[in-house]
KEDRENRO-118651 format. One record per atom (N, C-alpha, C, CB): residue number from 1; x, y, z; residue in three letters. Coordinates in steps of 0.02 Angstrom, whole numbers. Glycine has a CB too. Example, Ala and Ser with C-alpha at 12.3 -4.5 7.8 and 13.67 -1.06 7.14 Angstrom:
2
[1,[660,-284,390],'Ala']
[1,[615,-225,390],'Ala']
[1,[660,-165,390],'Ala']
[1,[565,-224,452],'Ala']
[2,[642,-112,354],'Ser']
[2,[684,-53,357],'Ser']
[2,[645,2,394],'Ser']
[2,[704,-30,286],'Ser']
END
This chain:
109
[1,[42,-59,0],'Unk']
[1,[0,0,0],'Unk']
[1,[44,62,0],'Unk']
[1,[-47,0,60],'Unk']
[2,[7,116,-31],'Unk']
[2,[29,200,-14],'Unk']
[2,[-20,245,14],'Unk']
[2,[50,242,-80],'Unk']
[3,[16,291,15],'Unk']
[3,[-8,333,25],'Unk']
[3,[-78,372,-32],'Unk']
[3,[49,360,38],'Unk']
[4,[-127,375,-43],'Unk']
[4,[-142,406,-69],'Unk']
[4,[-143,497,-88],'Unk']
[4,[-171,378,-58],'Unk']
[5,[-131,511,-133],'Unk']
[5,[-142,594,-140],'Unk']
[5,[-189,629,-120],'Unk']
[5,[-145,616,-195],'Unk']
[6,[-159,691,-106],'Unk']
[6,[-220,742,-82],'Unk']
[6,[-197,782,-124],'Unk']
[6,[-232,773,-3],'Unk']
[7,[-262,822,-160],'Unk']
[7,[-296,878,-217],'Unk']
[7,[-273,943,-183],'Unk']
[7,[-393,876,-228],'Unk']
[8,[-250,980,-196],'Unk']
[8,[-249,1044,-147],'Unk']
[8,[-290,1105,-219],'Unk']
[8,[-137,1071,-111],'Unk']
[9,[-262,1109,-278],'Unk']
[9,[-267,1160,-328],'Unk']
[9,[-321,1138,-360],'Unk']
[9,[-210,1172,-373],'Unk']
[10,[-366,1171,-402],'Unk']
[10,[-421,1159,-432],'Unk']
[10,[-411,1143,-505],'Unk']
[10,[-463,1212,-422],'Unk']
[11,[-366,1116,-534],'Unk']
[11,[-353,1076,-583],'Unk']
[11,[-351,1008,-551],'Unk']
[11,[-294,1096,-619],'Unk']
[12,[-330,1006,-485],'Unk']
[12,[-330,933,-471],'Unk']
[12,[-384,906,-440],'Unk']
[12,[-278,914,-434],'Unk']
[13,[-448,977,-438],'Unk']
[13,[-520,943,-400],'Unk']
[13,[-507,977,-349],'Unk']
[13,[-533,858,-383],'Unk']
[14,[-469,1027,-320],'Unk']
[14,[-501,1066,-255],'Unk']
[14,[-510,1121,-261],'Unk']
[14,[-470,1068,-198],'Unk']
[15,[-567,1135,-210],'Unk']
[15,[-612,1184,-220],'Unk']
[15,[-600,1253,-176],'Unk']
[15,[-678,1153,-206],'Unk']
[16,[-532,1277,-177],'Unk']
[16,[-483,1330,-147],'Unk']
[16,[-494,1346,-203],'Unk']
[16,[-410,1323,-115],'Unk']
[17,[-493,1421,-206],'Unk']
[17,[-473,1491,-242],'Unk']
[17,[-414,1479,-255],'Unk']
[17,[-478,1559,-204],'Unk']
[18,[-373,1478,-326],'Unk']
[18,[-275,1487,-309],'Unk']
[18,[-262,1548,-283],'Unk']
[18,[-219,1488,-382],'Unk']
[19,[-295,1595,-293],'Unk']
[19,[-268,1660,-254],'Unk']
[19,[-249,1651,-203],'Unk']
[19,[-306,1708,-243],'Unk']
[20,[-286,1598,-156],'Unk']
[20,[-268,1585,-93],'Unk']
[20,[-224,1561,-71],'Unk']
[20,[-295,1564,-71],'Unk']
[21,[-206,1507,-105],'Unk']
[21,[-163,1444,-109],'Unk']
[21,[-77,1482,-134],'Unk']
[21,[-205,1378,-180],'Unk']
[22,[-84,1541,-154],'Unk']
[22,[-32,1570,-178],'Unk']
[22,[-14,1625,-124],'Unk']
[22,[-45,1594,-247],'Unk']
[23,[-60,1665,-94],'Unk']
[23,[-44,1712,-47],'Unk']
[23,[5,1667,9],'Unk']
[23,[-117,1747,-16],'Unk']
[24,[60,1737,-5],'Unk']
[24,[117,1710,34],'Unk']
[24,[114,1761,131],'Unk']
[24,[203,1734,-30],'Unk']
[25,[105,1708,153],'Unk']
[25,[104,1713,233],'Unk']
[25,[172,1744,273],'Unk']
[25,[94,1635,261],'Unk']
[26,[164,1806,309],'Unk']
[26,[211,1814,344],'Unk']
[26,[225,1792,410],'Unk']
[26,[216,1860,341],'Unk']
[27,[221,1774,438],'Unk']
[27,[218,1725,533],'Unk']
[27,[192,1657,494],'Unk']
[27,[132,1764,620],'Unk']
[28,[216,1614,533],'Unk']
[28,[206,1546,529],'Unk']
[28,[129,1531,556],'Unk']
[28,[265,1510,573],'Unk']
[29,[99,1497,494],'Unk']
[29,[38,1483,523],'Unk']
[29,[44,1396,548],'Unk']
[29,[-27,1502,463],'Unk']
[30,[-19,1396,608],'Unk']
[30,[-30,1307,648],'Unk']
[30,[-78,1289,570],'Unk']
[30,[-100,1299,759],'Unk']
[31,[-81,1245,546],'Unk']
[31,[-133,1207,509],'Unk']
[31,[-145,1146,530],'Unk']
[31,[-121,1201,447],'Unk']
[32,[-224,1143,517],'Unk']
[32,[-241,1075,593],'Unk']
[32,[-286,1058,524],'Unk']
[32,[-297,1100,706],'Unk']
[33,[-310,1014,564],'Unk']
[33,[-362,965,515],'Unk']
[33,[-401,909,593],'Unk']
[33,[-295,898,433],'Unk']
[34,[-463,886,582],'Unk']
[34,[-478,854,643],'Unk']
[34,[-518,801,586],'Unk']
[34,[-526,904,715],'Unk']
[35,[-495,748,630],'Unk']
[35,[-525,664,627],'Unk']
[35,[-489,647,560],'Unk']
[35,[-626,651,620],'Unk']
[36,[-448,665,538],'Unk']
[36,[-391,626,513],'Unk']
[36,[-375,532,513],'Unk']
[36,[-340,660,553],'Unk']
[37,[-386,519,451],'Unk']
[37,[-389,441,456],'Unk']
[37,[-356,387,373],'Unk']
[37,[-487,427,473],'Unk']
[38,[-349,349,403],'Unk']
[38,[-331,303,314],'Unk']
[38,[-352,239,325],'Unk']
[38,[-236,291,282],'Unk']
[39,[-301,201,308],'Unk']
[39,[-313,114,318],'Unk']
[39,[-238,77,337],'Unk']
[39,[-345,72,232],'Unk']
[40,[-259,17,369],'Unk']
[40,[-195,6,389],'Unk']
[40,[-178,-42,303],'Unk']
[40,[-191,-43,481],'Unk']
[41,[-124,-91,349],'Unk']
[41,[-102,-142,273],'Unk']
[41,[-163,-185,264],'Unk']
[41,[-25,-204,283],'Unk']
[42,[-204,-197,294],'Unk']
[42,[-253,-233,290],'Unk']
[42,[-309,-217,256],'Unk']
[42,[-265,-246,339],'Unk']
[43,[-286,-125,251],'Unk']
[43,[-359,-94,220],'Unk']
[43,[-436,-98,271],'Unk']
[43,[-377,-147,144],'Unk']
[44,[-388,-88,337],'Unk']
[44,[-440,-64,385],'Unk']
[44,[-436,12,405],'Unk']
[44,[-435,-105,450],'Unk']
[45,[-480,56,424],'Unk']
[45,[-472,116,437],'Unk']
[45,[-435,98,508],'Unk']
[45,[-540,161,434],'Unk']
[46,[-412,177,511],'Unk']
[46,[-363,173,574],'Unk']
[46,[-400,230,584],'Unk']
[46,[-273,173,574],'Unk']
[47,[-390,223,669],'Unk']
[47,[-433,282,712],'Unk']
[47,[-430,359,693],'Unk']
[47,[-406,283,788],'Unk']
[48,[-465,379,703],'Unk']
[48,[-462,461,663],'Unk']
[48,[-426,487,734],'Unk']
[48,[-558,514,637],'Unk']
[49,[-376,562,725],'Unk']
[49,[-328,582,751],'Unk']
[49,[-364,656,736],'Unk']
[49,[-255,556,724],'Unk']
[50,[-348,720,762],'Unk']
[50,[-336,781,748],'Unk']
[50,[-275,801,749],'Unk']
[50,[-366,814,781],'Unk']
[51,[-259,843,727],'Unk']
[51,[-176,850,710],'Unk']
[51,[-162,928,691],'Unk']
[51,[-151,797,637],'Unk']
[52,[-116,960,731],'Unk']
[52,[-96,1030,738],'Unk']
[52,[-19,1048,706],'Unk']
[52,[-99,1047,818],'Unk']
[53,[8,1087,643],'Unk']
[53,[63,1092,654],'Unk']
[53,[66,1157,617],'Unk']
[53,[102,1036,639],'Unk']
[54,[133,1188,653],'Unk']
[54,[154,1261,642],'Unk']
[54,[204,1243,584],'Unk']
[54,[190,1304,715],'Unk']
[55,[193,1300,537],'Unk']
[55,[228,1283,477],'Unk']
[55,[237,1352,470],'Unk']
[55,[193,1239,417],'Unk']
[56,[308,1363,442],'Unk']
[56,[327,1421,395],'Unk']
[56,[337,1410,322],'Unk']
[56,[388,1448,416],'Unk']
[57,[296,1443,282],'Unk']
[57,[330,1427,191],'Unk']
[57,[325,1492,191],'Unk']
[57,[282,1377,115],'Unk']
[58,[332,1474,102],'Unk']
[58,[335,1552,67],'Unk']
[58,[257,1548,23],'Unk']
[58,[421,1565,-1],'Unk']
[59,[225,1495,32],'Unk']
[59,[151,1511,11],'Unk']
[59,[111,1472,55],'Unk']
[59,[131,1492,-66],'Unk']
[60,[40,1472,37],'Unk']
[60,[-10,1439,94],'Unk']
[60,[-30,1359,49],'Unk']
[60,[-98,1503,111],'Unk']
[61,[13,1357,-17],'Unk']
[61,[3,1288,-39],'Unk']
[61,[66,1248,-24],'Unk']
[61,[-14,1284,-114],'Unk']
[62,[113,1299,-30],'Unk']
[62,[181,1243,3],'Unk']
[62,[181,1237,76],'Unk']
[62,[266,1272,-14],'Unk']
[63,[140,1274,95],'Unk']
[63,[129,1245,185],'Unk']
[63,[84,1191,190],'Unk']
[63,[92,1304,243],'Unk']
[64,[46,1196,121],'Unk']
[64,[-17,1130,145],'Unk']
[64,[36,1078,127],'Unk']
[64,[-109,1118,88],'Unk']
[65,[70,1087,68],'Unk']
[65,[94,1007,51],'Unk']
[65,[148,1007,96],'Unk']
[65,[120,984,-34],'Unk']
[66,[197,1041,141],'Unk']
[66,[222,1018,182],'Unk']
[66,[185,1000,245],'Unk']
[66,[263,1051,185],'Unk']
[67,[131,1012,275],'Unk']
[67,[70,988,295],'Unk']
[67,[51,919,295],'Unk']
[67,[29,1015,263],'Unk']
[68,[45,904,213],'Unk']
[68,[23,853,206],'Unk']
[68,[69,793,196],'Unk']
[68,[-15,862,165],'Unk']
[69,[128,806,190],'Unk']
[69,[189,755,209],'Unk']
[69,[205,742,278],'Unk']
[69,[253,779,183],'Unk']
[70,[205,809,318],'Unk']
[70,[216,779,378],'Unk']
[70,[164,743,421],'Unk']
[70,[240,825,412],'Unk']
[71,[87,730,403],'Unk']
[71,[12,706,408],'Unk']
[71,[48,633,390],'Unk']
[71,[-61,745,347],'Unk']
[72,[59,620,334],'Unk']
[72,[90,543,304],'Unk']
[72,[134,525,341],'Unk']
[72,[122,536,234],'Unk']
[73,[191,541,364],'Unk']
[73,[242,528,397],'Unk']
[73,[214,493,476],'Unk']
[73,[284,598,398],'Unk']
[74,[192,529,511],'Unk']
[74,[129,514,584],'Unk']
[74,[108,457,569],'Unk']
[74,[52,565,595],'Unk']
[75,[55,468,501],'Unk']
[75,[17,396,505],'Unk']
[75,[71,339,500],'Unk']
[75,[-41,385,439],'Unk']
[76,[120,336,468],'Unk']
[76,[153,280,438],'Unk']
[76,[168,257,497],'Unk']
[76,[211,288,386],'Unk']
[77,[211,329,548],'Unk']
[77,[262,317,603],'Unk']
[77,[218,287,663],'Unk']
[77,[305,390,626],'Unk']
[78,[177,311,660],'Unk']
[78,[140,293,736],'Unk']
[78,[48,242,710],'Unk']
[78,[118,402,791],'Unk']
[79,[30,239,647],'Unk']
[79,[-24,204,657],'Unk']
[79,[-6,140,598],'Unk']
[79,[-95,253,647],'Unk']
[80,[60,161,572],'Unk']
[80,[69,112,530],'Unk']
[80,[21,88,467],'Unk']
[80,[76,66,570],'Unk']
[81,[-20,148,464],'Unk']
[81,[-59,175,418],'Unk']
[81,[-43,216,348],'Unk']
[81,[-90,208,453],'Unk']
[82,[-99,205,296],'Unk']
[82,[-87,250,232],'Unk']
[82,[-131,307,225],'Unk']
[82,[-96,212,169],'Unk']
[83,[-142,370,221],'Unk']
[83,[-167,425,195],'Unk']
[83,[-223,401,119],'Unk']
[83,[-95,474,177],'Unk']
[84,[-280,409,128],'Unk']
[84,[-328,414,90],'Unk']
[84,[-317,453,49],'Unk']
[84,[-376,425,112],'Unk']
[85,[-354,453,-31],'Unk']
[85,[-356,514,-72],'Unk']
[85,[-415,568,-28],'Unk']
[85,[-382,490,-160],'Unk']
[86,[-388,642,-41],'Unk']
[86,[-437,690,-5],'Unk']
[86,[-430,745,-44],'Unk']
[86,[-424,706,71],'Unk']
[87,[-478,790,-70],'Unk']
[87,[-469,857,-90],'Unk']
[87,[-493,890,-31],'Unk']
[87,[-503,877,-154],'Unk']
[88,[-457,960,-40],'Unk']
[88,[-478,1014,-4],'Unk']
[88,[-531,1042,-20],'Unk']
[88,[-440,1056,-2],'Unk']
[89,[-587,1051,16],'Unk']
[89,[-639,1098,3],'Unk']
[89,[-652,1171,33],'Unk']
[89,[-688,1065,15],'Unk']
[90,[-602,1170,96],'Unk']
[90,[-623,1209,116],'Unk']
[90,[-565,1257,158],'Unk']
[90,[-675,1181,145],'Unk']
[91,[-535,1320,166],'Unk']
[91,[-484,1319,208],'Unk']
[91,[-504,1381,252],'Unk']
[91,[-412,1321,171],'Unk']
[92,[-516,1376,318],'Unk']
[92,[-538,1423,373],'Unk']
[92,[-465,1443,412],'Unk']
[92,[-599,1383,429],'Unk']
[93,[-462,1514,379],'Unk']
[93,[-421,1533,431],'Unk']
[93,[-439,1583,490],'Unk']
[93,[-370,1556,401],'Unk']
[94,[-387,1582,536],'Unk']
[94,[-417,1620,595],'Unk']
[94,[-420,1709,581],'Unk']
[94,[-365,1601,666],'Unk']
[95,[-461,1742,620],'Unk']
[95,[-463,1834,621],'Unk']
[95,[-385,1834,616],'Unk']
[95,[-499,1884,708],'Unk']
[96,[-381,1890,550],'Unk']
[96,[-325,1921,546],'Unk']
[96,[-269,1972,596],'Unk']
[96,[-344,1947,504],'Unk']
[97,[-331,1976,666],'Unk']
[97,[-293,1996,699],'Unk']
[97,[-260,1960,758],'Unk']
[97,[-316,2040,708],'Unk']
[98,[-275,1888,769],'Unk']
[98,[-270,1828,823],'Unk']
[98,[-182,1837,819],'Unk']
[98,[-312,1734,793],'Unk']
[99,[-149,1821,872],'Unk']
[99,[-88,1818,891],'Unk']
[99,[-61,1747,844],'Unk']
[99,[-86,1815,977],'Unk']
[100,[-80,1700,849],'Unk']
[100,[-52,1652,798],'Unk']
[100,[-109,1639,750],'Unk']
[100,[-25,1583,830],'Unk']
[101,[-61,1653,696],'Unk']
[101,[-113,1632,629],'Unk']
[101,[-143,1551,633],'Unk']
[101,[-62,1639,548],'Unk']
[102,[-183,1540,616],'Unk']
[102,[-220,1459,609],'Unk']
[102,[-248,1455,547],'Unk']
[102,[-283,1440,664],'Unk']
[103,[-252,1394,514],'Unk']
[103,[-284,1379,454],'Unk']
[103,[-322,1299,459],'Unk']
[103,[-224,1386,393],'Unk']
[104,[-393,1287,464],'Unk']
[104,[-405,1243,461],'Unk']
[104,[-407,1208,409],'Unk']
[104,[-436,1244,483],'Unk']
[105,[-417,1155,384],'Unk']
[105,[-389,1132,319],'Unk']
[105,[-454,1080,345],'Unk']
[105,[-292,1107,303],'Unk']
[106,[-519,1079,301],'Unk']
[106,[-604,1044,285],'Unk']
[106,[-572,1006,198],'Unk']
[106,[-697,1135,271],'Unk']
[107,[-559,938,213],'Unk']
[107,[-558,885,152],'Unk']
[107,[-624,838,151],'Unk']
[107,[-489,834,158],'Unk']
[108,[-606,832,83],'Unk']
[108,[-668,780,71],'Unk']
[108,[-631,722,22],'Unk']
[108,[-746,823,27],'Unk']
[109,[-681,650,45],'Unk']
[109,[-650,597,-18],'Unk']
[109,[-700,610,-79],'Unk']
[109,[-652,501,6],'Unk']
END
């Protein structure tokens, strides 16, 4: 088994604005995602997780896909699990004036 891909840009099926996905972030934003899940080798789901991490890039799509490598890495390391295919549908970030930036990251299969 692998990992399956996640869609982030809307050529690949997600439903982010690129404007967004391109605006480059100054402070490191947390990007979380909640109930996070795949399958093990067996092709059983593995328990859903929420998951928080502070990332610095130079855009808000190279923070997702570094995001979404270090999401794969967890499952492999600790549930011995694979990452589902998922597009993004949705990305909530926190008031522009909150002390740490946050970005929730809403996927769908």
């Amino acid at each position: 088994m692998q990992h399956e891909k996640w869609h982030w840009r809307p050529e690949e099926g997600g439903a982010v604005d690129p404007k967004l996905l391109d605006l480059k972030p100054v402070d490191p934003i947390v990007y979380k995602m909640k109930d996070v899940w795949g399958f093990d080798v067996d092709e059983l789901p593995c328990e859903p997780f929420d998951i928080e991490i502070r990332i610095k890039a130079d855009t808000v799509a190279e923070g997702l896909v570094m995001f979404e490598h270090a999401v794969k890495d967890y499952m492999l390391e600790h549930f011995d699990s694979f990452g589902r295919e998922l597009f993004v549908q949705r990305l909530n970030f926190s008031d522009e004036f909150s002390e740490q930036k946050t970005c929730e990251i809403i996927m769908s299969d």
